[in-house]
C-alpha positions as CSV (number, residue, x, y, z in Angstrom):
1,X,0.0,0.0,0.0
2,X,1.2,3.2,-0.6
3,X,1.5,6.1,1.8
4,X,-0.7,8.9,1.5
5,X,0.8,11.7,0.1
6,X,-0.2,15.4,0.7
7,X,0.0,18.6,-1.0
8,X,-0.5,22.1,-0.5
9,X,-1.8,23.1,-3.6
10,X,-5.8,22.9,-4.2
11,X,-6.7,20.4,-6.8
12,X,-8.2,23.1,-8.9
13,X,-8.0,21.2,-12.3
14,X,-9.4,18.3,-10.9
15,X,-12.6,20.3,-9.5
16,X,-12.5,22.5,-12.4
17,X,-13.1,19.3,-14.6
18,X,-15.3,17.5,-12.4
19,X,-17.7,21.0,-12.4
20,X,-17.7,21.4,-15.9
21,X,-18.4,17.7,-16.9
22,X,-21.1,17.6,-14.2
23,X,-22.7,20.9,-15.1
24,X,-22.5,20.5,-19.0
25,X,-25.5,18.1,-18.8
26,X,-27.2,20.3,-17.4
27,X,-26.5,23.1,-19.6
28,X,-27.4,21.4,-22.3
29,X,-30.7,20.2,-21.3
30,X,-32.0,23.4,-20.3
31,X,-30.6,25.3,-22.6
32,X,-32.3,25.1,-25.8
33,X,-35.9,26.0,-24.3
34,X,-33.9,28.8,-23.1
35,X,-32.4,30.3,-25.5
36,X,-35.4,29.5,-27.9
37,X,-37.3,31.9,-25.4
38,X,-35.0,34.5,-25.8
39,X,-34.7,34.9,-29.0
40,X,-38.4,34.7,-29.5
41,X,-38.8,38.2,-28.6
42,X,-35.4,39.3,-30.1
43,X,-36.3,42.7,-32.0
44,X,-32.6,44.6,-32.4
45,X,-29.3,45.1,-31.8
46,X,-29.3,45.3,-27.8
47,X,-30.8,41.6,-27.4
48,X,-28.0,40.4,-30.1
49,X,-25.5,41.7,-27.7
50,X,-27.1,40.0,-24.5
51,X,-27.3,37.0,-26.8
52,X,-23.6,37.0,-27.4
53,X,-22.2,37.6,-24.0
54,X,-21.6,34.6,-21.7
55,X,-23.9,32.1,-24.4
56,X,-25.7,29.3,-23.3
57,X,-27.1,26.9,-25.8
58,X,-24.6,28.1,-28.6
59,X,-25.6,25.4,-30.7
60,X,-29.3,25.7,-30.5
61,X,-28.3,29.4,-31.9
62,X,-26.9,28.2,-34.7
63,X,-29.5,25.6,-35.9
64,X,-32.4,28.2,-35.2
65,X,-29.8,31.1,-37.6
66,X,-29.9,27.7,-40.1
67,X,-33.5,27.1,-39.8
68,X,-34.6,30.9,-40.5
69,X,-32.0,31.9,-43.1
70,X,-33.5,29.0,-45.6
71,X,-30.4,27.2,-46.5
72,X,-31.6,24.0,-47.1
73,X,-28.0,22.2,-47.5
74,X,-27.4,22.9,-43.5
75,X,-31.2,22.0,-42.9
76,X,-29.9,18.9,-44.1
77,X,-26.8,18.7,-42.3
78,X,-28.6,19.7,-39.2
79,X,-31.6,18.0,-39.6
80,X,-33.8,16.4,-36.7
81,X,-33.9,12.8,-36.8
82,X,-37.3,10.8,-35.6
83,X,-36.8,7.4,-34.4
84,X,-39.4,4.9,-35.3
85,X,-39.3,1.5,-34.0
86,X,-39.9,-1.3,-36.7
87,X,-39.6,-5.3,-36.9
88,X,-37.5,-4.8,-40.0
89,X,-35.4,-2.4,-39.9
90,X,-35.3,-1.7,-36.1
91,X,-35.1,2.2,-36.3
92,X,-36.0,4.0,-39.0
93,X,-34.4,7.6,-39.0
94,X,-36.2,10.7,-41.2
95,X,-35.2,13.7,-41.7
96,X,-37.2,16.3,-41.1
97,X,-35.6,19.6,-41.0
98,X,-34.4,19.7,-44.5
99,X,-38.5,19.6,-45.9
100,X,-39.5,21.7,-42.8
101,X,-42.2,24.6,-44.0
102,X,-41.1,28.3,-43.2
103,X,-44.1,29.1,-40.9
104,X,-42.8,25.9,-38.8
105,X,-39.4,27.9,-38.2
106,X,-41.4,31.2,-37.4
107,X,-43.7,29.9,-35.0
108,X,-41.2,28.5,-32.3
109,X,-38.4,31.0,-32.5
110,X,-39.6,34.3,-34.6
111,X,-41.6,36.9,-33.0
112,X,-43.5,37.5,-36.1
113,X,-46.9,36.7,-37.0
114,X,-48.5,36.3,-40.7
115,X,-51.2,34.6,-42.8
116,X,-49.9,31.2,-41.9
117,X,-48.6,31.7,-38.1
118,X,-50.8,33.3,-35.3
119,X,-51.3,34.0,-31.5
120,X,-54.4,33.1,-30.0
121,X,-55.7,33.7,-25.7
122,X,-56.3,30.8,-24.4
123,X,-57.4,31.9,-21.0
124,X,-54.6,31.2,-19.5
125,X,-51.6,32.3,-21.9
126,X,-50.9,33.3,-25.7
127,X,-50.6,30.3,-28.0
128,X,-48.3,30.5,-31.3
129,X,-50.2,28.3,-33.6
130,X,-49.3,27.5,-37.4
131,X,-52.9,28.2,-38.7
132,X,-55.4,31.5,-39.9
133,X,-58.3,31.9,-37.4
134,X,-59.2,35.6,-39.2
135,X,-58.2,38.1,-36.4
136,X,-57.7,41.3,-37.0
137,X,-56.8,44.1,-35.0
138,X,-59.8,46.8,-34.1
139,X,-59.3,50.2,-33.0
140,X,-61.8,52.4,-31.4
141,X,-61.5,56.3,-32.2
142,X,-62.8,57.5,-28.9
143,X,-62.6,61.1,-30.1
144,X,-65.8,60.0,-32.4
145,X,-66.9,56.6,-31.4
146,X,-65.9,54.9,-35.2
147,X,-64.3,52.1,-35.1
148,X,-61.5,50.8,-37.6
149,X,-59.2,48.3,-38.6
150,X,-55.4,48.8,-39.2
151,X,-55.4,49.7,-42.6
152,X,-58.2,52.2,-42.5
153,X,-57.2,53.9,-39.3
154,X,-53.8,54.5,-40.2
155,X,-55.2,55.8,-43.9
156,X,-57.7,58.5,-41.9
157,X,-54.7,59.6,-39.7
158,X,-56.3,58.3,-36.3
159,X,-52.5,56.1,-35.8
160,X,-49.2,56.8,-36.9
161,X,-46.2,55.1,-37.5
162,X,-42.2,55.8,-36.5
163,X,-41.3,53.4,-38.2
164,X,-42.5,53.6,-41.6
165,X,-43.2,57.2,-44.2
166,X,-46.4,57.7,-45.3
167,X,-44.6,56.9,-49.3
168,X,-44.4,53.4,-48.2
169,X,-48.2,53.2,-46.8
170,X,-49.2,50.7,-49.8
171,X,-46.8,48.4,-49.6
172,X,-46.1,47.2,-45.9
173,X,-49.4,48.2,-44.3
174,X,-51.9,45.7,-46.9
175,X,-49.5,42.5,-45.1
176,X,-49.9,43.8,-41.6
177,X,-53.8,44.0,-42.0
178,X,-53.6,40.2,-43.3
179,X,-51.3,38.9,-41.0
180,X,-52.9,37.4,-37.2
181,X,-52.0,40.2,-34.6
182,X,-49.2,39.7,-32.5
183,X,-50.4,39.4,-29.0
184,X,-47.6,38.9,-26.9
185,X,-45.7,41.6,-28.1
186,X,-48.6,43.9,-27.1
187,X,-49.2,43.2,-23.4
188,X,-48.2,45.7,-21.5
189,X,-44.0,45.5,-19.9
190,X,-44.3,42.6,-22.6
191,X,-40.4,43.9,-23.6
192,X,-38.2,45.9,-21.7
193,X,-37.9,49.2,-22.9
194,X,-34.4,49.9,-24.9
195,X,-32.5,51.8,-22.6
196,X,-32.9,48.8,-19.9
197,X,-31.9,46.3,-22.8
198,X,-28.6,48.5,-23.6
199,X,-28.0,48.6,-20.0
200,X,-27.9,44.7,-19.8
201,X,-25.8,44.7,-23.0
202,X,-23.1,47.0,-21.3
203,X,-23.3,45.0,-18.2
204,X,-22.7,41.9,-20.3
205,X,-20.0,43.2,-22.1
206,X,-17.7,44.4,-19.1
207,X,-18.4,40.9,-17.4
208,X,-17.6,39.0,-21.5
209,X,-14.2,41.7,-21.0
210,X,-13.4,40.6,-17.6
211,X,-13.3,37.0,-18.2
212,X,-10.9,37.7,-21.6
213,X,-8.6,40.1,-19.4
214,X,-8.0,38.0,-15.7
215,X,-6.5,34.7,-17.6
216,X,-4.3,36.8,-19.5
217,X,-2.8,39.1,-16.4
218,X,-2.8,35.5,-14.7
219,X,-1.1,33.6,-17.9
220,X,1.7,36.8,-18.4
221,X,1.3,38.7,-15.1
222,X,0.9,36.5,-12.1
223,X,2.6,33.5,-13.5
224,X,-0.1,31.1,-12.1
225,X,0.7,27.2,-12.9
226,X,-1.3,24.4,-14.6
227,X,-0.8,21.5,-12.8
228,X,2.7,22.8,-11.5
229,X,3.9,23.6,-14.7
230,X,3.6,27.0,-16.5
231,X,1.0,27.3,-19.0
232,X,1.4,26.5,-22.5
233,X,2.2,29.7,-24.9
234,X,-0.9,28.3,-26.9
235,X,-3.2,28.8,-24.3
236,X,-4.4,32.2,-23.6
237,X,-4.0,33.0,-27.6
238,X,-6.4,30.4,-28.2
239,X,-8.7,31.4,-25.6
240,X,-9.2,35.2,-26.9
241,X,-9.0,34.3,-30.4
242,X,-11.9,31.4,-29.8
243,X,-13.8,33.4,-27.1
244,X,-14.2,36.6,-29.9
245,X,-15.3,34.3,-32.7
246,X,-17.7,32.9,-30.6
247,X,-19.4,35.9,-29.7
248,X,-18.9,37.0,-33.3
249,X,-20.6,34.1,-34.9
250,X,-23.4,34.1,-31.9
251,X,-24.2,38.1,-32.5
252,X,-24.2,37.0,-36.2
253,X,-26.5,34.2,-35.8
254,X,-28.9,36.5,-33.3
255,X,-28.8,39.4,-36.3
256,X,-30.2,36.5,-38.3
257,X,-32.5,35.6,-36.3
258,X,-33.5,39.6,-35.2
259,X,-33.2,41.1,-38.8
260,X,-35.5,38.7,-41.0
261,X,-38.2,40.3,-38.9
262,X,-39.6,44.0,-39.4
263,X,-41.4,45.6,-36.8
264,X,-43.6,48.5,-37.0
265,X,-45.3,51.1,-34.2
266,X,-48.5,52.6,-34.2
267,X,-49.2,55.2,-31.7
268,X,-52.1,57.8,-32.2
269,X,-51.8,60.5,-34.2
270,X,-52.0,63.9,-32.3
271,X,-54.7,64.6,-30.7
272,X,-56.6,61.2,-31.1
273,X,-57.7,59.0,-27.6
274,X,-57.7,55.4,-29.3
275,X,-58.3,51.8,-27.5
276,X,-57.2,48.9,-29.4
277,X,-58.6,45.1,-29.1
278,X,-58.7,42.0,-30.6
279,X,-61.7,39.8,-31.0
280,X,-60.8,36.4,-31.0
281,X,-63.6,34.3,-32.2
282,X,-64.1,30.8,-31.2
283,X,-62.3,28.5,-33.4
284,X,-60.6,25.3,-33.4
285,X,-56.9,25.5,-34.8
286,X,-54.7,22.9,-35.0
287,X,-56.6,20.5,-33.1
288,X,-57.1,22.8,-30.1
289,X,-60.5,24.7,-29.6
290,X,-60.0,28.5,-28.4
291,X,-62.8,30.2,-26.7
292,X,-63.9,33.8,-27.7
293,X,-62.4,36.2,-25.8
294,X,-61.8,40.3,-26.2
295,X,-58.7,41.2,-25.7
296,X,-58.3,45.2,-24.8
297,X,-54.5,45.9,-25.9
298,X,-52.4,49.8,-24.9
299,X,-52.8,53.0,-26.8
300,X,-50.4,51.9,-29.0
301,X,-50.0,49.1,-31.5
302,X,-46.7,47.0,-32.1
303,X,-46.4,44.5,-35.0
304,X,-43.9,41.9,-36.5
305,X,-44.0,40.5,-39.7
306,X,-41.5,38.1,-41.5
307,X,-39.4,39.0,-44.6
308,X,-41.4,38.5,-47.8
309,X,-38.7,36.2,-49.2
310,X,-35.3,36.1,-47.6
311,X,-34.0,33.5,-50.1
312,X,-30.9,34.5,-51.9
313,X,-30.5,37.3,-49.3
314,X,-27.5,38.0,-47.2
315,X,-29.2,36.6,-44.1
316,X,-28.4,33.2,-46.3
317,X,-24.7,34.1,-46.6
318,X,-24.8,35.5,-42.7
319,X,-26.2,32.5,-41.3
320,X,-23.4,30.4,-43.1
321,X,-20.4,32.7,-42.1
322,X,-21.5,32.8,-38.5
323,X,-22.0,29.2,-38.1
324,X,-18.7,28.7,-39.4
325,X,-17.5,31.3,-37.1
326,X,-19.1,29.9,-33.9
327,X,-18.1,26.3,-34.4
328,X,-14.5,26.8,-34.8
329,X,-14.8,29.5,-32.5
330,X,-16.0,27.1,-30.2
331,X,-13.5,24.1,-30.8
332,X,-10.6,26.7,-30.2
333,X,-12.3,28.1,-27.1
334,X,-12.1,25.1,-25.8
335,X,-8.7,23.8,-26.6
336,X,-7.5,27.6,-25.1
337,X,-9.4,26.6,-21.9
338,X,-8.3,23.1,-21.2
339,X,-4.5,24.8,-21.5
340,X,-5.2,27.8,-19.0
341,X,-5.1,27.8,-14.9
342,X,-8.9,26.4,-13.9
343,X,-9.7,30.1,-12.8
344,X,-10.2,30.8,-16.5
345,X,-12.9,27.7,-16.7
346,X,-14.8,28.5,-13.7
347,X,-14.5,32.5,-14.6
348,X,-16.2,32.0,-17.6
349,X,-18.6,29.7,-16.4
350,X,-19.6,32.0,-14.1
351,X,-20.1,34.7,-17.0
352,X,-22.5,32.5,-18.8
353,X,-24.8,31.6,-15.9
354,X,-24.4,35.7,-14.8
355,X,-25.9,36.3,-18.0
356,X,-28.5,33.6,-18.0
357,X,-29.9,35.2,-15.4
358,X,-29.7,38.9,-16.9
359,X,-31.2,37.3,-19.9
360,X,-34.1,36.0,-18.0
361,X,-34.5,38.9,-16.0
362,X,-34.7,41.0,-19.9
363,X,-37.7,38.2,-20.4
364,X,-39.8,39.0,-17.1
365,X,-42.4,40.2,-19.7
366,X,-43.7,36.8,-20.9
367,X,-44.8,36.6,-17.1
368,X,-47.9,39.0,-18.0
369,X,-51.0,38.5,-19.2
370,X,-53.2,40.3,-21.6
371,X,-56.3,41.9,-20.5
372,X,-59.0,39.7,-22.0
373,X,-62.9,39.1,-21.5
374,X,-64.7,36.0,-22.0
375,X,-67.3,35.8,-24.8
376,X,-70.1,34.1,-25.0
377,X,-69.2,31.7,-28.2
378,X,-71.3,33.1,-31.2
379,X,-72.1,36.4,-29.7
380,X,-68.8,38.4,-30.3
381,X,-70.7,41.0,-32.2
382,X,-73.6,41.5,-29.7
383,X,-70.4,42.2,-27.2
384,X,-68.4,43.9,-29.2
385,X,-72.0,46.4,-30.0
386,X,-72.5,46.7,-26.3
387,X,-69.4,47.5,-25.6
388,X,-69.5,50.8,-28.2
389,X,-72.5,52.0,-26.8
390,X,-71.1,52.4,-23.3
């Protein structure tokens, strides 16, 4: 038997490894529904940033950047395989991703809605069906008691839009009156506002900086050892150089994700008093019956729509490049980290579930409900009559 032998020096590497391969699981699992969340409500620049700093679920980001930009060779490469159990063979695998339809993609991770895509109340949250059931938006002109849909009010000057010129009227604001209206992104603290969404970004980026700047000061500065021996020259190199294309190819990914959406603000024109609602009708979609409800939205009206055709566009050739980015960002990342002193593991593991956090915290809106009535089914018109003449 040998004797025991004792040290002074913490096992650090040892932990380090036994933390990582015991939390990576766990990462894993949760992360997709995660980050699918997030970037649900992604609508600019701020949450690509949050997005990028400290990621979780990095390769959940770049099948859903895959999946939106329309490139069906990576559909393929990427593709979800179904296992069904047979005499002969035993498992059958399909692919499904390649043949996927677009409004699949845009109903779990856009925050658009369109002809094919909707949101409906079903008492207890909003629902992001693929299917029509012919809502529109209604907006009362309580200055004189008329009531009107988008297209009409925004033509009679009772809303306005920052986001659009009046030039452009005829081409963007036909699709929005067509498409289902987008109910979570109109309950009220739905999103926070874009000054608290920079502020997140900023924080995230000092905290991204911190964990790039404390291996190197201990690789070059302090001198700190890897397993008693000085740490290779490759190390810290391959750290920053991974670490930055990782967060290059995630923002790139995100903008993906972000820009193949428009959004568009209505807010009423000066000196109007408006109240916008939904009727949602009774209707069964997609196998699952939906009451009628009225659903009273703000004074203002926000909408998302998806890109008439994005194929051929450079979201294609941006989704590409930032996979490619990621990946290898990824694989030299790691081969940076498994060189440094285990600080620079647990440091940046710390980063990411910092900013997990921050991300969820950005998110607090999908918490909050609408303000909705129940409806007798069949009598949304007798309702939505009373309800003018009060």
């Amino acid at each position: 038997m040998n004797p025991p032998t004792s040290s002074d020096e913490f096992a650090g590497d040892e932990f380090s490894n036994n933390l990582f391969s015991d939390l990576a699981p766990l990462l894993t699992l949760f992360g997709e529904q995660v980050t699918k969340q997030f970037l649900s409500l992604s609508l600019g620049w701020a949450d690509n940033v949050l997005l990028a700093m400290g990621p979780l679920g990095i390769m959940t980001i770049i099948v859903s950047a895959i999946r939106v930009g329309g490139i069906k060779q990576l559909k393929a490469v990427v593709g979800r395989w179904d296992c069904r159990h047979r005499v002969e063979p035993p498992i059958i695998l399909t692919c499904i991703r390649a043949r996927e339809s677009r409004s699949t993609a845009e109903q779990e991770l856009l925050s658009s809605t369109s002809a094919d895509v909707c949101e409906l109340w079903s008492g207890r949250e909003i629902v992001r069906l693929i299917g029509n059931p012919q809502m529109k938006w209604l907006i009362l002109d309580k200055t004189d008691g008329k009531l009107h849909d988008l297209q009409s009010a925004y033509q009679t000057n009772v809303i306005q839009s920052d986001t659009k010129s009046r030039s452009d009227e005829s081409e963007f604001i036909p699709t929005l009156s067509d498409a289902a209206p987008n109910l979570a992104l109109n309950v009220r603290h739905a999103t926070a506002s874009h000054k608290e969404l920079w502020f997140w970004a900023v924080i995230g980026v000092v905290l991204q900086g911190t964990a790039l700047v404390i291996p190197g000061f201990a690789t070059y500065r302090w001198a700190w050892l890897k397993a008693g021996a000085p740490v290779a020259g490759y190390g810290y190199p391959c750290f920053l150089v991974g670490t930055l294309l990782v967060i290059a190819g995630v923002l790139g990914c995100g903008h993906v994700i972000e820009g193949i959406t428009t959004e568009h603000n209505f807010e009423p024109a000066y000196g109007k008093d408006i109240q916008s609602l939904v009727l949602q009708r009774s209707a069964t979609v997609a196998d699952q019956h939906f009451s009628s409800y009225a659903i009273l939205g703000p004074s203002w009206i926000r909408t998302s729509t998806l890109e008439s055709d994005p194929k051929d566009s450079y979201f294609s050739i941006l989704a590409a490049t930032s996979t490619l980015t990621a990946l290898v960002g990824f694989v030299i990342q790691f081969v940076g980290l498994r060189a440094l002193h285990w600080s620079a593991t647990i440091l940046q593991l710390g980063i990411t579930l910092v900013m997990t956090g921050v991300r969820a915290r950005a998110r607090r809106g999908l918490a909050f409900d609408p303000t909705a009535t129940r409806i007798l089914d069949g009598h949304e018109k007798a309702w939505l009559a009373l309800y003018l003449g009060e």
